[in-house]
C-alpha positions in Angstrom: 112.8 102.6 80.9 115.5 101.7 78.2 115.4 103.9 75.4 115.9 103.6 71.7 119.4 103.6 70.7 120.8 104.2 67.5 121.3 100.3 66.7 117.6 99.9 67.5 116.6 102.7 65.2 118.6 101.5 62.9 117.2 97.8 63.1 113.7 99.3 63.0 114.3 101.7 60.4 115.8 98.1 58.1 112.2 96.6 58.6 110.7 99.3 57.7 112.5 100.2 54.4 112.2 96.4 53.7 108.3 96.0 54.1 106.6 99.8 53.8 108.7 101.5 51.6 107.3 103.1 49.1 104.0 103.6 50.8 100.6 106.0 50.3 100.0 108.2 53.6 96.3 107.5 53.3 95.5 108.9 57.6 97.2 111.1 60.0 96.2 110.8 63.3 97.7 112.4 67.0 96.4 109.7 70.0 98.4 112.0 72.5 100.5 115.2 72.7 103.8 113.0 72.2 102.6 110.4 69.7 101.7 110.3 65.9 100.1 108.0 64.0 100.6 107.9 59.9 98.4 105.1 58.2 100.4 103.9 55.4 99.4 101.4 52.5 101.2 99.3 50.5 100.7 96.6 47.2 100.0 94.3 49.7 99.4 95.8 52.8 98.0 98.2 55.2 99.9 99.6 58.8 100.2 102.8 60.7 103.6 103.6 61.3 103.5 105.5 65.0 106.1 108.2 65.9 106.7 109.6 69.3 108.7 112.1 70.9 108.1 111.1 74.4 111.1 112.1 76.5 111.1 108.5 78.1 109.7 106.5 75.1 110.6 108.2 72.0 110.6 105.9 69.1 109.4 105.0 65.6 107.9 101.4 64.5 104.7 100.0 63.1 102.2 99.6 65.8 98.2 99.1 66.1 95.7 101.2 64.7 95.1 104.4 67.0 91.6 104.9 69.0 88.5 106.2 67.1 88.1 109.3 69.4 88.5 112.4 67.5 92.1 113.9 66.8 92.0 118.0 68.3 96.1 118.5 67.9 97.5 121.1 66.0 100.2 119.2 64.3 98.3 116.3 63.7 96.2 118.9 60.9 98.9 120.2 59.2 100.6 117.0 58.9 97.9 115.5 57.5 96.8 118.9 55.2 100.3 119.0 53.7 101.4 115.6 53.2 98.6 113.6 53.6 97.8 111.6 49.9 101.8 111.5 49.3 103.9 109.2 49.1 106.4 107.9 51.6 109.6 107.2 49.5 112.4 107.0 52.0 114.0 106.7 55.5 117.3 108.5 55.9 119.7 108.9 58.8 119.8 112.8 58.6 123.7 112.1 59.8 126.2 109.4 60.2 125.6 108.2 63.8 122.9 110.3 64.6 119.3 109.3 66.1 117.8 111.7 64.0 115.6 110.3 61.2 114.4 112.0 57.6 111.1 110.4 56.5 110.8 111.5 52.7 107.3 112.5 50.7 106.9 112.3 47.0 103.6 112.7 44.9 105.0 109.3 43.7 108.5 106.6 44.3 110.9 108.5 42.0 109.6 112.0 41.7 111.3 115.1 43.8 110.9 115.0 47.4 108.1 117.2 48.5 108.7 117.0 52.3 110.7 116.1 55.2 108.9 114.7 58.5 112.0 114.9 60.6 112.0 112.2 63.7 114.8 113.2 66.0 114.6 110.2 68.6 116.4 112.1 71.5 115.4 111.6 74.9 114.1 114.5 76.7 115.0 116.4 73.4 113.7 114.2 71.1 111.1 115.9 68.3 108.8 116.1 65.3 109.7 118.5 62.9 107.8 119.1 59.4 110.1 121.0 56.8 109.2 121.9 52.5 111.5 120.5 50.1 113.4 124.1 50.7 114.2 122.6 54.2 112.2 125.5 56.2 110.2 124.1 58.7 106.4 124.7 58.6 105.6 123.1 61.9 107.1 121.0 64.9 105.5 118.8 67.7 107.6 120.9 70.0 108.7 124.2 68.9 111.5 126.0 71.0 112.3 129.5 71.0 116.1 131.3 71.1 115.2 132.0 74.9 114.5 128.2 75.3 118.3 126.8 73.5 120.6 129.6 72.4 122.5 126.7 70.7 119.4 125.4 68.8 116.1 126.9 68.4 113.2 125.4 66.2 110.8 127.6 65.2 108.3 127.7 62.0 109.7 129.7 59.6 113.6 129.0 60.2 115.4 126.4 58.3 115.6 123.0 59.4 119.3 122.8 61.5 121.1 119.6 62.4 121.3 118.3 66.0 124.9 119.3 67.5 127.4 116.8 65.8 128.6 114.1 68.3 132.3 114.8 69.5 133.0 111.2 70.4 135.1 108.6 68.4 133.1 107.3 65.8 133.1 103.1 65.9 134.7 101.5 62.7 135.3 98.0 61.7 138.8 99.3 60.5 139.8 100.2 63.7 142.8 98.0 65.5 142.7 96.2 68.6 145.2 98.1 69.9 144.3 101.2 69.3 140.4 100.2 70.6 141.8 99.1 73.4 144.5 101.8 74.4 141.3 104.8 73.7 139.2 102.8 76.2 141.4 102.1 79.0 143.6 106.0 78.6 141.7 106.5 82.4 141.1 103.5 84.1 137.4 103.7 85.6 134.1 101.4 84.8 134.1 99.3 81.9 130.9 100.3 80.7 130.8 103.9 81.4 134.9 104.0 80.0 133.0 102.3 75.9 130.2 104.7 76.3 131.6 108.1 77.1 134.4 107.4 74.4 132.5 106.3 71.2 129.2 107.3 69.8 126.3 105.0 69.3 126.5 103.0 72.4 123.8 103.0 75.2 123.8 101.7 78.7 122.0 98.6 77.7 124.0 98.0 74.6 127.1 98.3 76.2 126.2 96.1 79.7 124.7 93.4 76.9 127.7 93.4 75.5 130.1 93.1 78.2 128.0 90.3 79.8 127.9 88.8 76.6 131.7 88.3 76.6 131.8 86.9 79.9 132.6 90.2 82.0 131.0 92.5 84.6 130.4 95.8 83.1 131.2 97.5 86.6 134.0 96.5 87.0 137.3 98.5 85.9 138.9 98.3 82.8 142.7 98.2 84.4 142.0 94.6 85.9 141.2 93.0 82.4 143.2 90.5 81.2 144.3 89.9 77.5 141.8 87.4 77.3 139.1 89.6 78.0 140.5 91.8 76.2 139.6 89.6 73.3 136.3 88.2 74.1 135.2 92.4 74.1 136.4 93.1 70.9 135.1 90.0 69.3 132.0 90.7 70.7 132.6 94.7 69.5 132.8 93.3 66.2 130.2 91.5 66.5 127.8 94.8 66.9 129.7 96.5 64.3 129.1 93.6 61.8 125.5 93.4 62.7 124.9 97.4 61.9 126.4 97.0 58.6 125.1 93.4 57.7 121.5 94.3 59.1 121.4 90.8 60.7 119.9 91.8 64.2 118.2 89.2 66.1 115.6 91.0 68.4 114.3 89.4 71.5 113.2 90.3 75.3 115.8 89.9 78.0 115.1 90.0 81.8 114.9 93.5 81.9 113.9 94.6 78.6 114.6 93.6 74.6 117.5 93.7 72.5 118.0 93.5 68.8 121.5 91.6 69.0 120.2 88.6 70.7 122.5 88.9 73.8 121.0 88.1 77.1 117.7 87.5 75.0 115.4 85.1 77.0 112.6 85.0 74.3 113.2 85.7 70.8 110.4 88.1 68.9 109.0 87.8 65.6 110.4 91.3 64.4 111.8 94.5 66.1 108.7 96.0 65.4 106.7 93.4 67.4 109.4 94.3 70.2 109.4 98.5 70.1 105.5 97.8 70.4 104.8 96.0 72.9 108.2 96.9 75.2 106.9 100.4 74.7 103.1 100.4 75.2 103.4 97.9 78.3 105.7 100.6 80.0 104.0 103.8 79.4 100.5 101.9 80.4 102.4 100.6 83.7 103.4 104.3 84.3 99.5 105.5 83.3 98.1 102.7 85.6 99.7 103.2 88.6 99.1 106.8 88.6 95.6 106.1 87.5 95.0 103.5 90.5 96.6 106.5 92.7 94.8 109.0 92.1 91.3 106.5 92.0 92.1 104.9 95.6 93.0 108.4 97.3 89.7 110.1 96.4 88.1 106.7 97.4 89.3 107.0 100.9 89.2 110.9 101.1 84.8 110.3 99.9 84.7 107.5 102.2 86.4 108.8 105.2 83.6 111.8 105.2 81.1 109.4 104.5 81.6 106.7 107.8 81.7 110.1 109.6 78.3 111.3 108.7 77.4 108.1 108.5 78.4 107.7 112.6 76.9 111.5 113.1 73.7 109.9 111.8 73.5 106.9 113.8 74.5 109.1 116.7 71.5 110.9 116.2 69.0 107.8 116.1 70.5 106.5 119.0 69.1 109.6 121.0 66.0 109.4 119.1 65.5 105.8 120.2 65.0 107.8 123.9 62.0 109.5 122.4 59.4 106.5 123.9 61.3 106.7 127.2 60.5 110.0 127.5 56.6 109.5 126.7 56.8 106.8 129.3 58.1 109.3 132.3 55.6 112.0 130.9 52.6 109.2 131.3 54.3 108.0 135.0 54.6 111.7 136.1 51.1 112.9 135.0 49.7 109.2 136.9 51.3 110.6 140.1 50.6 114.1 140.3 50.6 113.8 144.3 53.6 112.7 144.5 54.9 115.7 144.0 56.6 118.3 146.0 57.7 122.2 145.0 61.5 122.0 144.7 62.3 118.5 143.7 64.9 118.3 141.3 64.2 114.1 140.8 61.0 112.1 141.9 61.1 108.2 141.7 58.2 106.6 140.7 56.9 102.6 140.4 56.8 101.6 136.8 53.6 100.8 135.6 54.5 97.4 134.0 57.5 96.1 136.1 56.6 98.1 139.6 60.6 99.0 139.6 61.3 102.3 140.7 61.9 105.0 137.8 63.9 108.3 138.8 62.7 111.2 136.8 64.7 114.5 136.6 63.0 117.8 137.4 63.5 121.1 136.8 63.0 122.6 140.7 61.5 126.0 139.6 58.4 124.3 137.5 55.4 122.3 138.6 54.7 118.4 137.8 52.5 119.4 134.9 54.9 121.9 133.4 57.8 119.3 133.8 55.6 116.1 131.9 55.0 118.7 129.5 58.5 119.2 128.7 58.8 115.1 128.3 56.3 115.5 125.9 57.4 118.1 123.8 60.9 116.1 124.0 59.6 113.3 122.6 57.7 114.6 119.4 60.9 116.3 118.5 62.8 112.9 119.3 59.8 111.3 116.7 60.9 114.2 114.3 64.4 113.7 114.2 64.3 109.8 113.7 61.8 110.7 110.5 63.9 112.8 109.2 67.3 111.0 109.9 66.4 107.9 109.1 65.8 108.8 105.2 69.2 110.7 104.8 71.3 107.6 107.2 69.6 105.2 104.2 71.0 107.3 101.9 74.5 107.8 103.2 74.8 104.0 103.5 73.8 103.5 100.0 76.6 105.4 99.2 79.1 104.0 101.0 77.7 100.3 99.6 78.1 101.7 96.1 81.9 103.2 96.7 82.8 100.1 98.6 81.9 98.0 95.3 84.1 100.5 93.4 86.9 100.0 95.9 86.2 96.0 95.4 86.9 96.4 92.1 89.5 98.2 92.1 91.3 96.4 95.0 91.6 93.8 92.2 94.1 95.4 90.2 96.9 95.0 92.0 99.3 95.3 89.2 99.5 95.9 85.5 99.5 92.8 83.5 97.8 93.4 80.2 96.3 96.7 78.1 93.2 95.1 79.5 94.5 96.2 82.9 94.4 99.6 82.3 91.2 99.8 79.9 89.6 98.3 83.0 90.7 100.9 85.0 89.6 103.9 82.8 86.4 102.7 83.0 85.9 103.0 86.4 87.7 106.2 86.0 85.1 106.9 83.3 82.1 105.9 85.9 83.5 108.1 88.6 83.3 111.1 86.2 79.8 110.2 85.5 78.8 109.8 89.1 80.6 113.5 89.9 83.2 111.8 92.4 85.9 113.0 90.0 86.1 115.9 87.9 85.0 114.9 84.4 87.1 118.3 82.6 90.9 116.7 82.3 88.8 113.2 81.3 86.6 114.5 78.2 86.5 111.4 76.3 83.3 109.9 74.1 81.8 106.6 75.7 83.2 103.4 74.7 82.0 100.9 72.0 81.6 97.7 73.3 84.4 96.5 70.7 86.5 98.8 72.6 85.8 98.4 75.9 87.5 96.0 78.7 86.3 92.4 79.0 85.8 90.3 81.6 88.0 87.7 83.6 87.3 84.3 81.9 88.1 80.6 83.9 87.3 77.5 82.7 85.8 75.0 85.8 86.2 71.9 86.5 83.9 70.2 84.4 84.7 72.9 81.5 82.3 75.7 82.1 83.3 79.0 81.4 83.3 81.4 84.4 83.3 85.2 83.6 84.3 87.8 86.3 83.3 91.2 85.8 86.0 93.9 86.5 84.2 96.5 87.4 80.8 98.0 87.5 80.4 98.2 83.8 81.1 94.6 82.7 79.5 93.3 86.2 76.4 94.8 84.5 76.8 93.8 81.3 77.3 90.6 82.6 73.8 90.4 84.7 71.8 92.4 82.5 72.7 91.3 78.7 75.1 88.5 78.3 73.3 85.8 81.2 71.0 83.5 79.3 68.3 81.3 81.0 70.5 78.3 81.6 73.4 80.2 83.5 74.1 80.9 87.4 74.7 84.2 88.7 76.9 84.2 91.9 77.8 87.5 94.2 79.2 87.4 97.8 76.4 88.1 100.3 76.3 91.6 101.7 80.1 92.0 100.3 80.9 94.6 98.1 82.6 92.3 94.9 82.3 91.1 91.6 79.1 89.7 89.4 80.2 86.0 88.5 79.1 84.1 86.1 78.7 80.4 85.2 77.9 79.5 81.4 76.0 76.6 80.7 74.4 75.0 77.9 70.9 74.2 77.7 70.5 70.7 80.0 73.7 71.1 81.3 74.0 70.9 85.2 76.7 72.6 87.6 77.6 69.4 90.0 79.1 70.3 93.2 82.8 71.0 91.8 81.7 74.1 89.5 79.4 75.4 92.2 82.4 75.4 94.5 84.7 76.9 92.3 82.5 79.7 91.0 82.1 80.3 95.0 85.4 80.2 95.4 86.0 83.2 92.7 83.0 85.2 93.9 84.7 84.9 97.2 88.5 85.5 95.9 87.1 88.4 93.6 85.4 90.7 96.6 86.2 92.7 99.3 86.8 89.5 101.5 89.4 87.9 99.6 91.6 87.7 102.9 89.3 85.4 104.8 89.2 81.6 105.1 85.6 81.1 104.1 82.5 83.8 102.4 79.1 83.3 102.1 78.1 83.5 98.5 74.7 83.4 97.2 73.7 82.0 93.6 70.7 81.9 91.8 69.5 82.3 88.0 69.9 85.5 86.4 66.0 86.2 86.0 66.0 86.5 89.7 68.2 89.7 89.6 67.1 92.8 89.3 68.6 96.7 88.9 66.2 98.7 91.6 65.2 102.5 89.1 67.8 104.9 89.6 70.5 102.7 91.3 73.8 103.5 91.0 76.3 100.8 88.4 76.7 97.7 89.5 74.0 97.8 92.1 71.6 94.7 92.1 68.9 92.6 94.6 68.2 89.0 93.9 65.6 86.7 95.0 65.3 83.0 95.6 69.8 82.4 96.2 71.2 79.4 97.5 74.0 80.0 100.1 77.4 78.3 99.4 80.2 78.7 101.4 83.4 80.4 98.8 87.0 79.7 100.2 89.0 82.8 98.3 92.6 80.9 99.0 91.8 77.6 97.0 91.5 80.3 94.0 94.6 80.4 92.2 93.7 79.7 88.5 95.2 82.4 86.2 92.5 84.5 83.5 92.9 83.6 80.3 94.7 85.6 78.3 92.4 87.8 76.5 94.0 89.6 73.9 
């Protein structure tokens, strides 16, 4: 994940002097131990400013409002007890060259500062630290005690200390060719890691920007450049140095992140801000999701696993049980041929009453005829027993397997993160899990989701310009069924195959020809558990002739009166929509 340098923070920390500054605190809110979220107001203008201290992500930039669960963090409340109301006057570098940041609060723009919220953007060490206007700090995000950093411990109650001072050259316009040059190439190794371990300010992705920028591979060594390179470097050194002091970034995405110089930029961005955002909340919710999916599919397989098993001890079971008429049978036969006979016998063959085909019965030698069809008896009543009482709990076990296999359905369809949608989609069948006591609900406490909140489903446009909503999982496949189908729509699933709920909008007199049918098929088919085979049977019908049996599980449905069409999964390649 590339990390905030100091030219990002300081392109970020431009914007926002430029367009928040001064601004009311008016909300402080904590959406996770490493992030903070300030609500800020302006003359023209409301935005919460976000700040995090995430070792991988640590940053500061205006971002989207924060969730409405409630806020139980520590910090959060005396942030918001001792400077909420204020006023934010000013954004400060606490040092020359330093990713350390001093946000300023006033009662209002011009009287003395009250308090310093003190963003130290740091990696692994990277901090919030609240401090009075006597610079003694009152609390941190992450406090650290003497046994923690002999070198620099934050506690409440000690004085607000700077970060270690860099010991690196500091970069200056006013600095000569020459002697740039002879300080970077003193020991020959790789260029990149010979401008980053000899100035301050640079980063890995800075510095390989920059070299690639002029026309060089940043791996290779600095002894085999020629004067000419030479030259293309230091114009293009200048040209970060210019850009820090003129404030004239250019932010944009690259291949394998952003920039705010506009080297290697494949897309230019509307503002750093937009950049910080979105680069930021797509990583950590790639890094949430694939855990998320991880830990979902394992317990999946680990419930499934023991369900197929006593699911094949059951049907085991019945299998004997389905000897429990043969056994009447040789009872009647033995009992009809009494004479037959003989003390001792350990089998008897005997002619069958309906086919006259010889049956051999087993004996036990030491008891009589009578005694032995009485055992056949008494075998099968408890044959009859054990059917009635397996049968209920087999019925059982396969509903659950039918209900996890739709889970697994759904979540087979998230192959990758995408879009924040991704991941909401995935906490909700996280969420349903909890509520169904296949996970433990104590690490998830979280209030239910408004429906302005939650996921929504995949949307396709057919052929004749239909739209085609796909639920995600259980929740939307039954808000889909259940509230947003109307009279005139089709409702398509795959038949006996755990998948998704489709459905096809239409307007009152509108008919599906034989195109939309096929590609609504072809979605229910590519949207299920058989997405790998050539061709699915798929049944449709209107949504009246659905129903949700009392007490079934999410997601779980019979339908009357379908039509069979026959979904091909592989003719299915039509991108959602985006739906942001």
């Amino acid at each position: 994940m590339q990390p905030v340098d100091f030219t990002t923070l300081n392109a970020v920390c431009w914007e926002l002097r430029t367009a928040w500054l001064p601004a009311r605190l008016e909300q402080v809110y904590q959406r996770d131990r490493f992030t903070l979220c300030l609500a800020l107001r302006t003359i023209q203008k409301r935005g919460w400013l976000t700040i995090s201290w995430h070792p991988q992500a640590a940053r500061l930039h205006m971002g989207d409002p924060p969730p409405r669960s409630p806020d139980t963090f520590t910090f959060s409340q005396q942030v918001r007890h001792q400077v909420g109301n204020l006023a934010l006057v000013a954004i400060e570098p606490v040092a020359p060259w330093e990713r350390a940041l001093d946000l300023q609060f006033a009662r209002r723009p011009g009287d003395p500062v009250l308090w310093h919220l003190y963003v130290e953007v740091m990696g692994r060490y990277s901090n919030a630290i609240l401090a009075n206007k006597e610079n003694q700090i009152v609390t941190a995000a992450h406090q650290v005690s003497s046994n923690q950093s002999s070198v620099r411990p934050i506690q409440t109650g000690q004085p607000y200390e700077l970060p270690p001072s860099l010991t690196d050259a500091t970069p200056t316009l006013e600095e000569s060719q020459d002697r740039w040059r002879e300080r970077i190439s003193l020991v020959p190794g790789e260029l990149r890691l010979d401008l980053i371990k000899n100035y301050r300010g640079l980063s890995s992705a800075l510095v390989r920007s920059m070299v690639q920028a002029a026309g060089l591979d940043p791996n290779q060594s600095s002894k085999n450049l020629s004067e000419s390179d030479w030259q293309r470097l230091f114009e293009r050194w200048q040209t970060w140095l210019k850009t820090l002091e003129n404030r004239q970034f250019q932010p944009g995405w690259t291949d394998s992140g952003y920039t705010v110089m506009g080297w290697s930029m494949t897309k230019p961005a509307s503002s750093v801000q937009e950049v910080i955002q979105v680069y930021y909340r797509d990583q950590l919710n790639e890094q949430d999701f694939k855990q998320l999916h991880h830990q979902i599919a394992q317990k999946l397989n680990s419930v499934l696993g023991k369900l197929y098993q006593k699911a094949d001890t059951f049907s085991g079971r019945l299998d004997q049980s389905d000897q429990a008429d043969r056994s009447r049978e040789q009872a009647d036969l033995l009992m009809a041929n009494l004479q037959a006979w003989e003390p001792g016998m350990k089998a008897i063959a005997l002619a069958d009453f309906s086919t006259g085909q010889p049956v051999t019965i087993s004996l036990d030698p030491e008891k009589n005829a009578v005694v032995n069809a009485q055992s056949l008896y008494k075998k099968h009543q408890k044959l009859k027993r054990t059917r009635a009482a397996i049968e209920p709990l087999l019925a059982e076990v396969q509903s659950e397997i039918n209900y996890l296999e739709q889970v697994e359905a759904a979540l087979a369809q998230f192959d990758n993160y995408q879009t924040p949608e991704d991941l909401d989609a995935l906490e909700e069948i996280r969420d349903e899990l909890v509520q169904q006591r296949y996970l433990e609900g104590s690490e998830y406490q979280k209030p239910p989701t408004k429906d302005d909140e939650a996921s929504q489903p995949y949307k396709f446009t057919s052929p004749n310009g239909f739209e085609l909503l796909v639920g995600r999982n259980n929740r939307q496949n039954d808000l889909l069924t259940f509230r947003t189908a109307n009279e005139y729509d089709l409702w398509f699933h795959t038949q006996e195959i755990p998948g998704s709920h489709v459905l096809l909008r239409l307007e009152p007199g509108a008919i599906a020809d034989e195109k939309d049918l096929q590609f609504a098929a072809n979605a229910a088919a590519y949207h299920s558990r058989a997405r790998q085979s050539e061709q699915v049977p798929v049944t449709y019908t209107e949504p009246k002739n659905v129903y949700k049996p009392k007490g079934a599980k999410p997601g779980t449905v019979i339908y009357k009166q379908e039509r069979i069409i026959w979904g091909k999964p592989g003719e299915f390649s039509i991108s959602p929509e985006n739906n942001n």
